[in-house]
C-alpha positions as a Markdown table, in Angstrom:
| # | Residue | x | y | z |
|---|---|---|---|---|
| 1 | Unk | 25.5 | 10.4 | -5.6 |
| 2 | Unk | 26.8 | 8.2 | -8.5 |
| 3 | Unk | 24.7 | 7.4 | -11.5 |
| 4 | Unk | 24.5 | 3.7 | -10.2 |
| 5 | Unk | 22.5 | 4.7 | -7.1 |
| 6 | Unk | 20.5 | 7.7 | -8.9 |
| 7 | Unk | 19.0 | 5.0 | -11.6 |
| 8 | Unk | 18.7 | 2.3 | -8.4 |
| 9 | Unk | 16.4 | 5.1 | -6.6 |
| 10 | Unk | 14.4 | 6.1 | -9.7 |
| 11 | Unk | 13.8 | 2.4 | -10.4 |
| 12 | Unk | 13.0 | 1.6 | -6.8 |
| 13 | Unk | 10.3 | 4.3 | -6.8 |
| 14 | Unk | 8.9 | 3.0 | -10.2 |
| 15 | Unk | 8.4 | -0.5 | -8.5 |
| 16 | Unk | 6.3 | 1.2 | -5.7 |
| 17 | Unk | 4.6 | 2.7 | -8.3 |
| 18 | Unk | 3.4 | 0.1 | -10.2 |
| 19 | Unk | 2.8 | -2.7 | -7.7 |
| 20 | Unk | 0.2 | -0.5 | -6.0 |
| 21 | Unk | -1.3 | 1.4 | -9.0 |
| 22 | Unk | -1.5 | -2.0 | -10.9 |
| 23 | Unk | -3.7 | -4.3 | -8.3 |
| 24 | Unk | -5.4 | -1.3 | -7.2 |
| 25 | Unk | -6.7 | -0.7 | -11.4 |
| 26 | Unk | -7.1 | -4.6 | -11.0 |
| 27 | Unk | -9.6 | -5.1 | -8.1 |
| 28 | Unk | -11.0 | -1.5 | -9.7 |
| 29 | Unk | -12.1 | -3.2 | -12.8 |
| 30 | Unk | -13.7 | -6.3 | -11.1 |
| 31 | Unk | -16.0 | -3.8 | -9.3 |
| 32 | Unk | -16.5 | -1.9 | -12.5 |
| 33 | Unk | -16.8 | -5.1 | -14.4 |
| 34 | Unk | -19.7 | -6.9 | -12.1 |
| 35 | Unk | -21.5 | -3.8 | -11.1 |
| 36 | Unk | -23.9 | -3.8 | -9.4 |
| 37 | Unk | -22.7 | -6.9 | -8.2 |
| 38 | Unk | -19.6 | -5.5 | -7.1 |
| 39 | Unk | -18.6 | -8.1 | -4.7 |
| 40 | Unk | -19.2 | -11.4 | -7.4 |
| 41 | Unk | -15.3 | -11.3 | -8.3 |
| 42 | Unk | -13.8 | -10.5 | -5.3 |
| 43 | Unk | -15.4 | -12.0 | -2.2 |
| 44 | Unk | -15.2 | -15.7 | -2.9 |
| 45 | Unk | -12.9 | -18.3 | -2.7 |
| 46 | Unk | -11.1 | -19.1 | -6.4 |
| 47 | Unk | -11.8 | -15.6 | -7.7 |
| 48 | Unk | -9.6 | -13.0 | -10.2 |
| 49 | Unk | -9.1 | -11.5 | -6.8 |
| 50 | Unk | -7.8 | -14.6 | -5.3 |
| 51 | Unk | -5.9 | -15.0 | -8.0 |
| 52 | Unk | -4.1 | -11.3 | -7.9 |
| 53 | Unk | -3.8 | -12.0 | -4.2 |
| 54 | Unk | -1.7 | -15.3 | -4.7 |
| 55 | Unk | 0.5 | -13.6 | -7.5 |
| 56 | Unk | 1.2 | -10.3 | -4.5 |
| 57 | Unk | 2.2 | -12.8 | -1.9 |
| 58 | Unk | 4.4 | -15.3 | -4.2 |
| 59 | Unk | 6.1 | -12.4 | -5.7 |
| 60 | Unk | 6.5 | -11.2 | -2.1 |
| 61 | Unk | 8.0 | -14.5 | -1.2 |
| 62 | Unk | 10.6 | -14.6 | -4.3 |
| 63 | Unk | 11.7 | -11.1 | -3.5 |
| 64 | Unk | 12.5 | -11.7 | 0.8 |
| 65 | Unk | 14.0 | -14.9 | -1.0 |
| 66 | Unk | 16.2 | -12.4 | -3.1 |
| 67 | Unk | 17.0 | -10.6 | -0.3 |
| 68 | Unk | 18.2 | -13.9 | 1.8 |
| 69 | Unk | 20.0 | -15.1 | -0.9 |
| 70 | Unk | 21.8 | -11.5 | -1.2 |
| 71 | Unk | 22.4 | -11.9 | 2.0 |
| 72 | Unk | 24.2 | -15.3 | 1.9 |
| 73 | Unk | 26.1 | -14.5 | -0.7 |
| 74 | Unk | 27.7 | -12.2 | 1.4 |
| 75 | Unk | 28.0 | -14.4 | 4.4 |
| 76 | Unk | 25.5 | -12.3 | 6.2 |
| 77 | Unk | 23.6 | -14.0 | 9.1 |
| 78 | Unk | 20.1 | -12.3 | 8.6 |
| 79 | Unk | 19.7 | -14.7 | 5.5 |
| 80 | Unk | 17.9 | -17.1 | 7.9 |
| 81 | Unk | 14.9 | -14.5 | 8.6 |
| 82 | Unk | 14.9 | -13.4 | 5.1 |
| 83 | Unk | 14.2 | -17.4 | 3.8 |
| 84 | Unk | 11.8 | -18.0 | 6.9 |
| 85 | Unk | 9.6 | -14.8 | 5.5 |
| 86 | Unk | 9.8 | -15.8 | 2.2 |
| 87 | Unk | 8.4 | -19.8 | 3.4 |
| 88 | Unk | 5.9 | -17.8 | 5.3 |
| 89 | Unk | 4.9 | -16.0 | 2.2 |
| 90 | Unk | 4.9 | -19.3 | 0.1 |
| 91 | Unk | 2.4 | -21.0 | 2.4 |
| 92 | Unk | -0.1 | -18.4 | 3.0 |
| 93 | Unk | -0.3 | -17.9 | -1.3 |
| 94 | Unk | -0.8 | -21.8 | -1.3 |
| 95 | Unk | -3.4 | -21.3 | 1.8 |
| 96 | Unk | -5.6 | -18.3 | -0.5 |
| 97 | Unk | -4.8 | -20.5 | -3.2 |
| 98 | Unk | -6.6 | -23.7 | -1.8 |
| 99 | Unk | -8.4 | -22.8 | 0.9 |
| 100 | Unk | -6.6 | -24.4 | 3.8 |
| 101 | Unk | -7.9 | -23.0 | 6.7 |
| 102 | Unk | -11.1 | -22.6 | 5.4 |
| 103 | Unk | -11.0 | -26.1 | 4.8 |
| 104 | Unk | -9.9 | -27.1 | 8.2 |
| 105 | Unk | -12.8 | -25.4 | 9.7 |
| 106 | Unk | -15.4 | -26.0 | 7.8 |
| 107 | Unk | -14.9 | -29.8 | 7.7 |
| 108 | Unk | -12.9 | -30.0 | 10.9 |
| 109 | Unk | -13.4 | -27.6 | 13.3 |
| 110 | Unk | -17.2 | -26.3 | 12.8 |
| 111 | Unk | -18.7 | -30.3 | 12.6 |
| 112 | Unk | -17.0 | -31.2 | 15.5 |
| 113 | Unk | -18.1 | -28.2 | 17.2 |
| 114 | Unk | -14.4 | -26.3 | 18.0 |
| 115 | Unk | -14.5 | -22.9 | 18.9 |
| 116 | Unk | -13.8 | -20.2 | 21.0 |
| 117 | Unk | -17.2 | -19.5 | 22.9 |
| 118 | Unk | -16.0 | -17.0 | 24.9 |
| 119 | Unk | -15.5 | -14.6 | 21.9 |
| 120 | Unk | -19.2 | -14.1 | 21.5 |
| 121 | Unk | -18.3 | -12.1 | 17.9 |
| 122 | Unk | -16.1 | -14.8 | 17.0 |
| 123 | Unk | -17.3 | -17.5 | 14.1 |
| 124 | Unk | -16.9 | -21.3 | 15.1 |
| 125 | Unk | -12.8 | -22.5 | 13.7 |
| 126 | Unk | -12.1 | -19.0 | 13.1 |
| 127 | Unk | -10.1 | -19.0 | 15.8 |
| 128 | Unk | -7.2 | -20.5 | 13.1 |
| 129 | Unk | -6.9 | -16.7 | 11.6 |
| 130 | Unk | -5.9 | -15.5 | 15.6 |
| 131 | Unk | -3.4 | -18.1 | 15.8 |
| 132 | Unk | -1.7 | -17.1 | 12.6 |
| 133 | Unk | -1.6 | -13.2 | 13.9 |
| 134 | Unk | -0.5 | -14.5 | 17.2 |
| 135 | Unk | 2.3 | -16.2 | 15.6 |
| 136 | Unk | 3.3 | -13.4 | 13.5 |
| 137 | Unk | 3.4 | -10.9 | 16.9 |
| 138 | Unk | 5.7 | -13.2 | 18.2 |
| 139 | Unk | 7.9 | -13.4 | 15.2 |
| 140 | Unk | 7.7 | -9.5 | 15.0 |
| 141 | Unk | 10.3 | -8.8 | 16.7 |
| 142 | Unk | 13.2 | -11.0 | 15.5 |
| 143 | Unk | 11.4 | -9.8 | 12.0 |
| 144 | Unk | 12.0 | -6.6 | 12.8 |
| 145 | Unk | 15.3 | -6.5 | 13.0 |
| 146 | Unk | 16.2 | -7.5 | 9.5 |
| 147 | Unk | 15.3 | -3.9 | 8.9 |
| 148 | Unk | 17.2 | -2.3 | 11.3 |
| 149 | Unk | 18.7 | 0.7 | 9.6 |
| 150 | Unk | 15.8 | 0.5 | 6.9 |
| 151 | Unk | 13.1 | 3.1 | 8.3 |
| 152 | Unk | 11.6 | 3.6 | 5.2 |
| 153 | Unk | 11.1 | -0.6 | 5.2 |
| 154 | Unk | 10.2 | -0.4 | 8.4 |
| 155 | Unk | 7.4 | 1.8 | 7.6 |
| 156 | Unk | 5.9 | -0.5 | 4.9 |
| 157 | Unk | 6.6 | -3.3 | 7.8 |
| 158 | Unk | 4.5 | -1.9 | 10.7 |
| 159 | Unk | 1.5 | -0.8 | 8.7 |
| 160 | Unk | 1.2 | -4.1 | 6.8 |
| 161 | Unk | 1.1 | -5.4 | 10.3 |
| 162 | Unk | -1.3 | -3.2 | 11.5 |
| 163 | Unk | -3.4 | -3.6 | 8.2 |
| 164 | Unk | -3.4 | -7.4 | 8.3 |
| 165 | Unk | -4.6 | -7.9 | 11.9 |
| 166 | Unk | -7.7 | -5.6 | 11.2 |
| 167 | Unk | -8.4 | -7.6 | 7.8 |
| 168 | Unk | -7.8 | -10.5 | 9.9 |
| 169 | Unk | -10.1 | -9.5 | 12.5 |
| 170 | Unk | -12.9 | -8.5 | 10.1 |
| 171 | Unk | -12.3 | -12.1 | 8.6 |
| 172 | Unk | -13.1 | -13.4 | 12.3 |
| 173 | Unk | -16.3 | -11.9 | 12.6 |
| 174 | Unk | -19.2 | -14.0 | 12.5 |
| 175 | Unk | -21.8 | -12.3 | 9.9 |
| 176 | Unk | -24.5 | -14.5 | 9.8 |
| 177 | Unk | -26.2 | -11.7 | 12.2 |
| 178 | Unk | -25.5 | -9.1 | 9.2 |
| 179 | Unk | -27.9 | -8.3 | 6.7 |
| 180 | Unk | -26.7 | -10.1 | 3.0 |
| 181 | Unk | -26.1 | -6.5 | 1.6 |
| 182 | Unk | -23.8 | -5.3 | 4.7 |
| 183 | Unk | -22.4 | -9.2 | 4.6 |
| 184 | Unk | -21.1 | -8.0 | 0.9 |
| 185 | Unk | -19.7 | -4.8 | 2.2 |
| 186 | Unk | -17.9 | -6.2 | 5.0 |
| 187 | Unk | -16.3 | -8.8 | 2.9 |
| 188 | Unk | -15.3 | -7.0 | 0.2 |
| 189 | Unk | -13.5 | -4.3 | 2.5 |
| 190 | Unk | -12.0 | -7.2 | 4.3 |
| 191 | Unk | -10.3 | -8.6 | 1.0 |
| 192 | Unk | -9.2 | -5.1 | 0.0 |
| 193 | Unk | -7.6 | -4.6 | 3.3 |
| 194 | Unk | -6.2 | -8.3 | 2.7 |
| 195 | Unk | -4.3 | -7.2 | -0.5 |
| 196 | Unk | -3.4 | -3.6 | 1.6 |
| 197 | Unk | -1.3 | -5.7 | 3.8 |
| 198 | Unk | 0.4 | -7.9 | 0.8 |
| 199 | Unk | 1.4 | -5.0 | -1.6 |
| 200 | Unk | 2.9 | -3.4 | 1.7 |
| 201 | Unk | 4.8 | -6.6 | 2.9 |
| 202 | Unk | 6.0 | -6.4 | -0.4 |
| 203 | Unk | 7.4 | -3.2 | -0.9 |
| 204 | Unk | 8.8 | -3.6 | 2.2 |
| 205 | Unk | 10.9 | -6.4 | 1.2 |
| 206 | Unk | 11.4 | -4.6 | -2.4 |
| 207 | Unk | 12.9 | -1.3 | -0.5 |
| 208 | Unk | 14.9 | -3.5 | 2.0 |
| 209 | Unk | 16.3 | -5.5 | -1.4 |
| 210 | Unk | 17.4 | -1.7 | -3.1 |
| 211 | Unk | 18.9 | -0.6 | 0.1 |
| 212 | Unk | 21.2 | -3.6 | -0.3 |
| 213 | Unk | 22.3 | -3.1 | -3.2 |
| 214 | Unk | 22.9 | 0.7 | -2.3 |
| 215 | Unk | 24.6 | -0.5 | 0.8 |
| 216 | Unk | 27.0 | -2.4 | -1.7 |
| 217 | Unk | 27.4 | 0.3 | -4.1 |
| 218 | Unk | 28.2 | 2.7 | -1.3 |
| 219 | Unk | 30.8 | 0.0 | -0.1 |
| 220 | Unk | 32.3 | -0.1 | -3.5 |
| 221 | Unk | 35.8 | 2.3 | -4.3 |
């Protein structure tokens, strides 16, 4: 193994490192700092954890933008997946950002009465959070296969899926039947699991972005 790919794998695994030790120190000290009200800095909209959320998912964007862009450089057709993850990434950091679909249903969708009523455990325009997981299942698979050959990507790829559509699904619930202290709970578990799914969309673009550059070290006489 040359000293090239040696210091690429040590910094690869120090990247890991610190983009999950750092937010999870983060949302620690919010809990630590607001305690007993634990929940105060992370549950609402246009708190420090909103704020560490929008930072996970724009630095995830810039790095499947990295990888695109690597990837047209080289005149590789996969760039076109890469720059469509990376606009995906953009938009749902603007939509945690500003509240878009909360927006839409709280001034759209629950006033006019728009729901899905045959999901009894379903709140009224939450519906929004399904279609975005539906659209994501059906993207999976052309997503997928920019990391064919990756299996340690890959990895990070499948549980931030799986992680996502239970933080999503928790977000769907309707909890006005909870008591306030188990509403907390529930919430602040659902935003955890929220930033779960980020850091591990990330490091699966991160890992995909070092086994490039491997790829073109290894290609290298």
């Amino acid at each position: 193994m040359s000293r090239y790919r040696k210091r690429l794998e040590r910094l690869e695994t120090k990247v890991l490192w610190g983009t999950a030790m750092l937010p999870a120190v983060f949302v620690l000290l919010l809990v630590v700092l607001r305690w007993p009200a634990y929940w105060k800095w992370i549950n609402y909209e246009m708190t420090p954890m909103t704020s560490l959320e929008v930072a996970v998912m724009f630095t995830a964007a810039l790095m499947a933008f990295m990888v695109g862009t690597h990837a047209w450089l080289k005149t590789e057709s996969e760039y076109r997946g890469w720059w469509l993850l990376a606009a995906g990434f953009v938009y749902f950091a603007l939509d945690d950002r500003f509240a878009i679909h909360e927006r839409i249903r709280d001034n759209i969708l629950i006033p006019n009465n728009i729901g899905l009523s045959f999901i009894p455990w379903m709140g009224m325009g939450d519906f929004i959070l399904l279609t975005y997981a539906a659209i994501g299942i059906v993207l999976l698979p052309r997503i997928s296969r920019l990391f064919q050959g990756k299996a340690k990507a890959m990895r990070r790829l499948f549980a931030a899926v799986g992680v996502a559509l239970v933080a999503m699904m928790m977000d769907s619930v309707d909890i006005i039947w909870m008591s306030e202290d188990t509403q907390r709970l529930e919430q602040t578990l659902e935003e955890c699991l929220e930033l779960t799914a980020q850091i591990l969309f990330l490091h699966a673009f991160v890992i995909a972005f070092f086994a490039q550059l491997a790829r073109e070290d290894a290609a290298t006489p």
